[in-house]
N, CA, C and O atoms as a printed pandas DataFrame, in Angstrom:
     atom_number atom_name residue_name chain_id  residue_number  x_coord  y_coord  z_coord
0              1         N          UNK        A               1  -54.473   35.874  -42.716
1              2        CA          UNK        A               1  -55.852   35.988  -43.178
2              3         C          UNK        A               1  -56.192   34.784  -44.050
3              4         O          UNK        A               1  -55.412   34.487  -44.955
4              5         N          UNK        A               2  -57.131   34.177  -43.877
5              6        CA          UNK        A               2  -58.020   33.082  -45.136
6              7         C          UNK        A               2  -58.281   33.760  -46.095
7              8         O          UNK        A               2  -58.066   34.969  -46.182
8              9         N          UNK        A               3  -58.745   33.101  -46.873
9             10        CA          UNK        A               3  -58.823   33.242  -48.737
10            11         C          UNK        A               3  -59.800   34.177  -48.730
11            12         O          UNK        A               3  -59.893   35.153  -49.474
12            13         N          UNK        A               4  -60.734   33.740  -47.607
13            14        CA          UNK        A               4  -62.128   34.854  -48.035
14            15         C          UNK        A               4  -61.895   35.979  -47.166
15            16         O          UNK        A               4  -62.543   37.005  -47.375
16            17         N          UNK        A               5  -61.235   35.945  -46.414
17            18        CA          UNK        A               5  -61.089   37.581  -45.866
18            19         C          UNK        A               5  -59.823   38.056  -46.943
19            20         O          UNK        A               5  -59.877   39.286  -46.928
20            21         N          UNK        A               6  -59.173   37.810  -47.483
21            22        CA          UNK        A               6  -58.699   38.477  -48.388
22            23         C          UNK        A               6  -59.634   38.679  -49.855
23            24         O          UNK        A               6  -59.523   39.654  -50.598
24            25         N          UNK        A               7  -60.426   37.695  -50.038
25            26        CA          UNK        A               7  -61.247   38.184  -51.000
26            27         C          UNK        A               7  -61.878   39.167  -50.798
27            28         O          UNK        A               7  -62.167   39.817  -51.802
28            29         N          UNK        A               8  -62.377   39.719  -49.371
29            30        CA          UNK        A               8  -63.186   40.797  -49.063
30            31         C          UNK        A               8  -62.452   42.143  -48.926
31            32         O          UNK        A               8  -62.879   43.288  -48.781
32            33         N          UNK        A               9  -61.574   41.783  -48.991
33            34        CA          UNK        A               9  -60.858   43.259  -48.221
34            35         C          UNK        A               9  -60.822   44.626  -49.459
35            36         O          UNK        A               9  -60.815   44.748  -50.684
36            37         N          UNK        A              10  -60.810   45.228  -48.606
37            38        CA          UNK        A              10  -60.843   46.691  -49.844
38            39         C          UNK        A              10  -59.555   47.369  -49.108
39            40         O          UNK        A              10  -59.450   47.858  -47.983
40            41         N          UNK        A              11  -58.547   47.201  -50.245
41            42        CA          UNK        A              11  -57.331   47.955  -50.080
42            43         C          UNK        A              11  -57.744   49.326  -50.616
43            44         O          UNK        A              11  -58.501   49.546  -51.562
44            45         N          UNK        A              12  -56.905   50.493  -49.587
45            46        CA          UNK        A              12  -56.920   51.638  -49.971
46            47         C          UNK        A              12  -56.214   52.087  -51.272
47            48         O          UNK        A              12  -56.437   53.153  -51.845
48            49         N          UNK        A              13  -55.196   50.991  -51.727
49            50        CA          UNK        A              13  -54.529   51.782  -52.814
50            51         C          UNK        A              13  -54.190   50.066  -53.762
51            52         O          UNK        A              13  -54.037   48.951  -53.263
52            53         N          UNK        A              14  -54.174   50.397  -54.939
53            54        CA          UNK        A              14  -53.765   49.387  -55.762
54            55         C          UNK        A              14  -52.600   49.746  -56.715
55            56         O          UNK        A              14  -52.415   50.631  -57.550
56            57         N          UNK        A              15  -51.912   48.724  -56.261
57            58        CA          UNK        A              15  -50.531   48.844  -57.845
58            59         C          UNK        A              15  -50.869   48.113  -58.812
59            60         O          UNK        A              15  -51.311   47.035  -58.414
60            61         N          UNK        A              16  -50.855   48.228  -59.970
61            62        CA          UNK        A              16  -50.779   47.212  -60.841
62            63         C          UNK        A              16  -49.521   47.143  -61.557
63            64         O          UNK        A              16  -49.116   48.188  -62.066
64            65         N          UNK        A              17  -49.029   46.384  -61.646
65            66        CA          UNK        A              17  -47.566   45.634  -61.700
66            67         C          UNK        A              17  -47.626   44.999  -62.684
67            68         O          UNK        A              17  -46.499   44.583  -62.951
68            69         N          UNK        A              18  -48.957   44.427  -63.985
69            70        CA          UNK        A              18  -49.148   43.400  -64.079
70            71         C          UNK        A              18  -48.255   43.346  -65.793
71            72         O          UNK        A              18  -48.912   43.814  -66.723
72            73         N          UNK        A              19  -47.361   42.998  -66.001
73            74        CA          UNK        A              19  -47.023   42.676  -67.478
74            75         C          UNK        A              19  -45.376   43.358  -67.013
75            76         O          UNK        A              19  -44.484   43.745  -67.767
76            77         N          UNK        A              20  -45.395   43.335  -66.103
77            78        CA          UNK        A              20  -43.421   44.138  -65.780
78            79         C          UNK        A              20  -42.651   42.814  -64.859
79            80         O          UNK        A              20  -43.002   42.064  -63.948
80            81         N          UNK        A              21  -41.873   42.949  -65.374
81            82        CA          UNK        A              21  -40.873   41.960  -64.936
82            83         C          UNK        A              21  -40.323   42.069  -63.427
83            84         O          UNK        A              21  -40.670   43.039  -62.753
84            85         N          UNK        A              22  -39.579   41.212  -62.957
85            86        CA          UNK        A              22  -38.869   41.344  -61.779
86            87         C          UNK        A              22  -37.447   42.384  -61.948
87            88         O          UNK        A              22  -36.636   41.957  -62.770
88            89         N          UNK        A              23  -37.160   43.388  -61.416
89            90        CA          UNK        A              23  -37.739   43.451  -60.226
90            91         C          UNK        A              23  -38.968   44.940  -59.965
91            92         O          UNK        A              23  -39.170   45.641  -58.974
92            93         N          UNK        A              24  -39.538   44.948  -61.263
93            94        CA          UNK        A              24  -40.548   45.862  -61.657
94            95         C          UNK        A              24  -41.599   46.145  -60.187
95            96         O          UNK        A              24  -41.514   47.067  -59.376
96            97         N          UNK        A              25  -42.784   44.740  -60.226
97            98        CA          UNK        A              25  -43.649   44.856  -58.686
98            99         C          UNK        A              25  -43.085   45.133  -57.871
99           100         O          UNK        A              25  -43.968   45.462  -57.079
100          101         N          UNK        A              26  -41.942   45.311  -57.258
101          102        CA          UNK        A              26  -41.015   45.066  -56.010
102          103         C          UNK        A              26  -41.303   46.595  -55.748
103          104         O          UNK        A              26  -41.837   47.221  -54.832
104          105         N          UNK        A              27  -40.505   47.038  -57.383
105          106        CA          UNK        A              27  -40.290   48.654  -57.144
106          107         C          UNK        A              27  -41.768   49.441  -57.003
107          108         O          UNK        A              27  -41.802   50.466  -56.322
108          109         N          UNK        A              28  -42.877   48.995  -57.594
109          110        CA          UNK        A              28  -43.895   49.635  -57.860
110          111         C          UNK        A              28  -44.764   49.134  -56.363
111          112         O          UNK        A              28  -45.725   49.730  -55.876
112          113         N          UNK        A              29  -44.282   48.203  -55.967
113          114        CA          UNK        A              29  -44.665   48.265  -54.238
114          115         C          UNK        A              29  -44.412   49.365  -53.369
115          116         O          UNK        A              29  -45.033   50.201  -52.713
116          117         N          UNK        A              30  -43.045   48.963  -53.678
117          118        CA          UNK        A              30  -42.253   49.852  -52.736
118          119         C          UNK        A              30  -42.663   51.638  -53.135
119          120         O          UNK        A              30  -42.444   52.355  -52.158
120          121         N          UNK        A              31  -43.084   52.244  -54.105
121          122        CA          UNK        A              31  -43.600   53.365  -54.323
122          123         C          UNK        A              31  -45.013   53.589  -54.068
123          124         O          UNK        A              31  -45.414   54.745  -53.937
124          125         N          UNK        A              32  -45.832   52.573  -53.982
125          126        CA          UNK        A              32  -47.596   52.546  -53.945
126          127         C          UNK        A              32  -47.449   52.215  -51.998
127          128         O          UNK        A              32  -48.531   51.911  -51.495
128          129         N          UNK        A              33  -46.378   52.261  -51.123
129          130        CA          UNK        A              33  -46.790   51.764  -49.850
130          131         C          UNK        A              33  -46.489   53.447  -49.325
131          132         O          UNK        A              33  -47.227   53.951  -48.478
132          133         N          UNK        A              34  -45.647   54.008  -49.767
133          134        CA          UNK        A              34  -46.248   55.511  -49.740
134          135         C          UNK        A              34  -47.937   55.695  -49.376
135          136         O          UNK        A              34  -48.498   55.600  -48.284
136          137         N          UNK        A              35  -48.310   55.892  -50.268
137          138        CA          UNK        A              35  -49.896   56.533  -51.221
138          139         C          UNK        A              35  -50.610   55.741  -49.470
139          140         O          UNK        A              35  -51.663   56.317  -49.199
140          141         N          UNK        A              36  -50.305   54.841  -48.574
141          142        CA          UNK        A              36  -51.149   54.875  -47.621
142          143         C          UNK        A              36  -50.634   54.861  -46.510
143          144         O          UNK        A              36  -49.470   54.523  -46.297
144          145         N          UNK        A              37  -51.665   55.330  -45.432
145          146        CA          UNK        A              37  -51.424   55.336  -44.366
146          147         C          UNK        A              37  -51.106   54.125  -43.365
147          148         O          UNK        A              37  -51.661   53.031  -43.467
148          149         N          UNK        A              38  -50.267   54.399  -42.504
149          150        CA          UNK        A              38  -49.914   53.270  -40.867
150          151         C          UNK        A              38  -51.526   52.383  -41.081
151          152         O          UNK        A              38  -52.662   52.828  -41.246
152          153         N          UNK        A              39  -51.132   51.323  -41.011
153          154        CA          UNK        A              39  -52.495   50.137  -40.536
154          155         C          UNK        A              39  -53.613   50.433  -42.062
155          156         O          UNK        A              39  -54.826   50.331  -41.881
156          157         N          UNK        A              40  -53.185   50.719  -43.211
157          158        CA          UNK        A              40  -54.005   50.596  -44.300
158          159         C          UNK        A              40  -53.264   49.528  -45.248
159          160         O          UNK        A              40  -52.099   49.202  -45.017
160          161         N          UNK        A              41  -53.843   49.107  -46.103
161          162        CA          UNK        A              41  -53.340   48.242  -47.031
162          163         C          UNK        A              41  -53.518   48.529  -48.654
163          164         O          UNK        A              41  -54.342   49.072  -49.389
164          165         N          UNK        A              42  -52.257   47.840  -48.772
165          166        CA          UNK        A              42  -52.246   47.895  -50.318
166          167         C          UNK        A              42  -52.150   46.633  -50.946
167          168         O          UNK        A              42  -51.634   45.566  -50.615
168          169         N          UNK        A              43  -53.027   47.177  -52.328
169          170        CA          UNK        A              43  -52.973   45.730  -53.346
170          171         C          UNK        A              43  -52.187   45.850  -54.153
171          172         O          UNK        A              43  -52.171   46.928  -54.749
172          173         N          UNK        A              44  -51.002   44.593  -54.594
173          174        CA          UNK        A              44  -49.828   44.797  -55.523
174          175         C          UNK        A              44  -50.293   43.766  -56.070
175          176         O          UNK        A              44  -50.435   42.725  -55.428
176          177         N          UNK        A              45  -50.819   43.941  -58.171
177          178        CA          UNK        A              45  -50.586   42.769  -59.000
178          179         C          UNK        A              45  -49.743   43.091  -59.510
179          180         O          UNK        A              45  -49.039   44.078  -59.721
180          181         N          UNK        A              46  -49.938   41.440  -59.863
181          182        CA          UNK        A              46  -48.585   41.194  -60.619
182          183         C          UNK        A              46  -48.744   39.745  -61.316
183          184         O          UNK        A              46  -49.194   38.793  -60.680
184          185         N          UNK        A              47  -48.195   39.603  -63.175
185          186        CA          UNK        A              47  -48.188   38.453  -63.387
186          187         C          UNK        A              47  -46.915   37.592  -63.638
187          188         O          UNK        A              47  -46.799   36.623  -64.388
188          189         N          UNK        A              48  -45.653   38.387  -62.541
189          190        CA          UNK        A              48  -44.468   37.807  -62.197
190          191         C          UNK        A              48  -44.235   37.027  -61.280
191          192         O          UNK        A              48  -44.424   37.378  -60.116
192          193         N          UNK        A              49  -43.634   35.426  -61.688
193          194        CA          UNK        A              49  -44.202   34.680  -60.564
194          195         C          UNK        A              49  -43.273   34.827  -59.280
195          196         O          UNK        A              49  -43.378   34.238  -58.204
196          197         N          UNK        A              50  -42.332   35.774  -59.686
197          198        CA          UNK        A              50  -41.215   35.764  -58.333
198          199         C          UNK        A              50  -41.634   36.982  -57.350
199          200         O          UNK        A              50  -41.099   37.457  -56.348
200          201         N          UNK        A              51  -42.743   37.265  -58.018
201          202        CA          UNK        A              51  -43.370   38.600  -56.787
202          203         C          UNK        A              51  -43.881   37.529  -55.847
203          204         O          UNK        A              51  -43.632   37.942  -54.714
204          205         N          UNK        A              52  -44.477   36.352  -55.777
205          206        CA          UNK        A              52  -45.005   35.674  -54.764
206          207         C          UNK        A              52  -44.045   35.483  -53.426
207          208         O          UNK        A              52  -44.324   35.265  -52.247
208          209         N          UNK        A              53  -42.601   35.686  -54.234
209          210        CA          UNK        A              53  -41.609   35.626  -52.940
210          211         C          UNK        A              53  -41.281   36.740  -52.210
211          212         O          UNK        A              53  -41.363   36.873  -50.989
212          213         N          UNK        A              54  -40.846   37.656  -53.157
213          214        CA          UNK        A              54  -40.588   38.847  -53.372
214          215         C          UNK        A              54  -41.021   39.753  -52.435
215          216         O          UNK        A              54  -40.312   40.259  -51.566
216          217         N          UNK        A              55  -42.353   39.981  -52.641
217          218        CA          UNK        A              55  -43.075   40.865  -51.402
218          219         C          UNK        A              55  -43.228   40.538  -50.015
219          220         O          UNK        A              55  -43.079   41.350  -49.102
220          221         N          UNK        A              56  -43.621   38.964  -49.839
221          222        CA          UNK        A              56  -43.756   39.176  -48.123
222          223         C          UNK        A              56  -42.350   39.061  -47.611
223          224         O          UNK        A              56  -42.270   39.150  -46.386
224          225         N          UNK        A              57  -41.139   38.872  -48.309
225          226        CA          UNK        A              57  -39.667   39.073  -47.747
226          227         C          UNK        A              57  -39.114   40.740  -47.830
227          228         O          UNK        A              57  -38.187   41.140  -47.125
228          229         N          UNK        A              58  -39.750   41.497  -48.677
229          230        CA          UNK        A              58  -39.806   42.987  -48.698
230          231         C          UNK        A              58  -40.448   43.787  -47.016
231          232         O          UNK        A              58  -39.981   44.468  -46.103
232          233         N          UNK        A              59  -41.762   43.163  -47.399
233          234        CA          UNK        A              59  -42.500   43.611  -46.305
234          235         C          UNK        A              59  -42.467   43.378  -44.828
235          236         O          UNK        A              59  -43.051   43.894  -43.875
236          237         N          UNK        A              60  -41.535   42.371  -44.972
237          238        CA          UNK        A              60  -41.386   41.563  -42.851
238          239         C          UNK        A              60  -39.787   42.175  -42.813
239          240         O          UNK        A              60  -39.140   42.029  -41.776
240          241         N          UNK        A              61  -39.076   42.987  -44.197
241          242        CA          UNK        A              61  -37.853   43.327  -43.853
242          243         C          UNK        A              61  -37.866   44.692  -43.178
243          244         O          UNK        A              61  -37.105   45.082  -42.293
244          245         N          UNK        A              62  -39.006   45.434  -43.839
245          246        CA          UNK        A              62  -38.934   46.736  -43.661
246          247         C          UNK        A              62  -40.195   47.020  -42.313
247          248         O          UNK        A              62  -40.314   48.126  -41.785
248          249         N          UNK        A              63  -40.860   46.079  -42.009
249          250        CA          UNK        A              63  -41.865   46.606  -40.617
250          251         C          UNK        A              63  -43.188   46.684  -41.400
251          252         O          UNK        A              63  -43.918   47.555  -40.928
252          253         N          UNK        A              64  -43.783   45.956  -42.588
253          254        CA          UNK        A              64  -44.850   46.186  -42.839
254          255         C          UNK        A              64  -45.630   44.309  -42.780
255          256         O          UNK        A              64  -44.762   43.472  -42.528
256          257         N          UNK        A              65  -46.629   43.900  -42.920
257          258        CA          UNK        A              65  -47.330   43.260  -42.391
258          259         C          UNK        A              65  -47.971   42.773  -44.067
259          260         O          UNK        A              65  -48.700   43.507  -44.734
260          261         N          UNK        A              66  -47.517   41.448  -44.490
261          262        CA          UNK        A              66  -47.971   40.798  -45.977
262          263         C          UNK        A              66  -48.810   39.894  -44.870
263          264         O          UNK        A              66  -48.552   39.364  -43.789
264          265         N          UNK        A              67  -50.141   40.033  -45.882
265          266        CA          UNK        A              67  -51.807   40.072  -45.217
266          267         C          UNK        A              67  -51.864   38.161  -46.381
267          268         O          UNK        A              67  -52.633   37.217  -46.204
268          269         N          UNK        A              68  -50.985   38.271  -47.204
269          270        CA          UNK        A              68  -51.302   37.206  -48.136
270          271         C          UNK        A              68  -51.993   37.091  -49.702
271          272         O          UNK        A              68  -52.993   37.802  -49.804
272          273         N          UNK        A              69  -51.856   36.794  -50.182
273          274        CA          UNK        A              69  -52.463   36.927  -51.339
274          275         C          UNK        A              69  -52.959   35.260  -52.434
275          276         O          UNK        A              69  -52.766   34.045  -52.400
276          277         N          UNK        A              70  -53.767   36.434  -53.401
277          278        CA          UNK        A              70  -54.790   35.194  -54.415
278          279         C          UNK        A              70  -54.362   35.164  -55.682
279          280         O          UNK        A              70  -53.412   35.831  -56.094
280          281         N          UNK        A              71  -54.937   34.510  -56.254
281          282        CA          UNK        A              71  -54.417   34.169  -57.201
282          283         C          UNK        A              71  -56.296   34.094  -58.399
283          284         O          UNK        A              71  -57.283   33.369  -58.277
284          285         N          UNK        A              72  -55.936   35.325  -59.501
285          286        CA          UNK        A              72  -57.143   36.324  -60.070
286          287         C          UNK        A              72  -57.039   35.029  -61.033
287          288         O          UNK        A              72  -56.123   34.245  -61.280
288          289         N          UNK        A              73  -58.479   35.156  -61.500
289          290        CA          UNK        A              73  -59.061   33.730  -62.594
290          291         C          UNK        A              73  -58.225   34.656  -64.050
291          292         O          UNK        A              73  -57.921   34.213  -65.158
292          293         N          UNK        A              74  -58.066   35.886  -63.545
293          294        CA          UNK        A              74  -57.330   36.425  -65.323
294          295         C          UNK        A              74  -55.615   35.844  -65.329
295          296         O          UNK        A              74  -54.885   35.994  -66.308
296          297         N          UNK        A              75  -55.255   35.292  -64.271
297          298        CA          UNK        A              75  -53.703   34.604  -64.544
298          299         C          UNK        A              75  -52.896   35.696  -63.898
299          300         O          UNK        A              75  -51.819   35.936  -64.444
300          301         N          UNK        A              76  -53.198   36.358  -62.901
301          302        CA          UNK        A              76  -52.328   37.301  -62.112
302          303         C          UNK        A              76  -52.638   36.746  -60.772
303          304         O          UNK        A              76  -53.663   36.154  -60.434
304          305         N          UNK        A              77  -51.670   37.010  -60.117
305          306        CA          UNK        A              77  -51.725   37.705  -58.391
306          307         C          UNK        A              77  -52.051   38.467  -57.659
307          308         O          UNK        A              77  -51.452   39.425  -58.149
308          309         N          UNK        A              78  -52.684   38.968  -56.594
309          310        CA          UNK        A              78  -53.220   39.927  -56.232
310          311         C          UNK        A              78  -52.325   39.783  -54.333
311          312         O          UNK        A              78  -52.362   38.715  -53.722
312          313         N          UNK        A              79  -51.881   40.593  -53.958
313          314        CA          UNK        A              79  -50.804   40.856  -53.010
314          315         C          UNK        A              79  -51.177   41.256  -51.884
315          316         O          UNK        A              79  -52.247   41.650  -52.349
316          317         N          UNK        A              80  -51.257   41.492  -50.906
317          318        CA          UNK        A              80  -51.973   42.533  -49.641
318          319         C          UNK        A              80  -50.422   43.040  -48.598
319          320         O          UNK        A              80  -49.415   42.503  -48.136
320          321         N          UNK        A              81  -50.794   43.818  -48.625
321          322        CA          UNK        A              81  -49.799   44.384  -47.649
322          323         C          UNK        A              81  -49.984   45.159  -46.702
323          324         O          UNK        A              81  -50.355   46.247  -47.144
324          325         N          UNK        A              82  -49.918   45.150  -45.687
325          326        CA          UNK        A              82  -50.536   46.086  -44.423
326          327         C          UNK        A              82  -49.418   47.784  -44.213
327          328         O          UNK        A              82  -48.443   47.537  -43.503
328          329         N          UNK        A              83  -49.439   48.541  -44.457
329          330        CA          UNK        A              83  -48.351   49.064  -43.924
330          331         C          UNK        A              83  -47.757   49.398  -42.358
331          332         O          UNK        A              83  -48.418   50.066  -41.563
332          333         N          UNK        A              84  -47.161   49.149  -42.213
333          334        CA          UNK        A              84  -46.532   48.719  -40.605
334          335         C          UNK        A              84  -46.054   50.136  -40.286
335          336         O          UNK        A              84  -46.504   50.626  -39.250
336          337         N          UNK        A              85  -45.285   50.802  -40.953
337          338        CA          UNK        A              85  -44.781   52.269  -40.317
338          339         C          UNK        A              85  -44.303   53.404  -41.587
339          340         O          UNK        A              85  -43.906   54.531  -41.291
């Protein structure tokens, strides 16, 4: 996805991750990809900079689909994740 279709998107569920360390987002991913359904997405922040790696190597391990993510004018990350199964 481009910058602006991720700017647009409305995830069904949001984690906020934002002030927890590694491997804090990882885990709070991995519990918020629950909360949605096959082919919905979730938003994971986070102002850990090793979640930028972190998640789309989580998500292409386990069958889910990292959509890409931005980077928020407040000094966080904002994550997308598709859930795959």
């Amino acid at each position: 996805m481009d910058l602006e279709e991720l700017e647009d998107l409305e995830p069904e569920n949001v984690v906020d991750a934002r002030g927890s360390a590694c491997p804090g987002p990882l885990l709070e991913a991995k519990k918020g990809i629950g909360a949605v359904q096959v082919g919905e997405v979730l938003e994971i922040r986070s102002s850990d900079a090793g979640t930028r790696n972190d998640i789309p190597i989580w998500a292409n391990k386990v069958g889910h689909e990292f959509l890409g993510s931005l980077e928020a004018d407040e000094g966080y990350d904002r994550l997308f994740v598709k859930r795959g199964k």
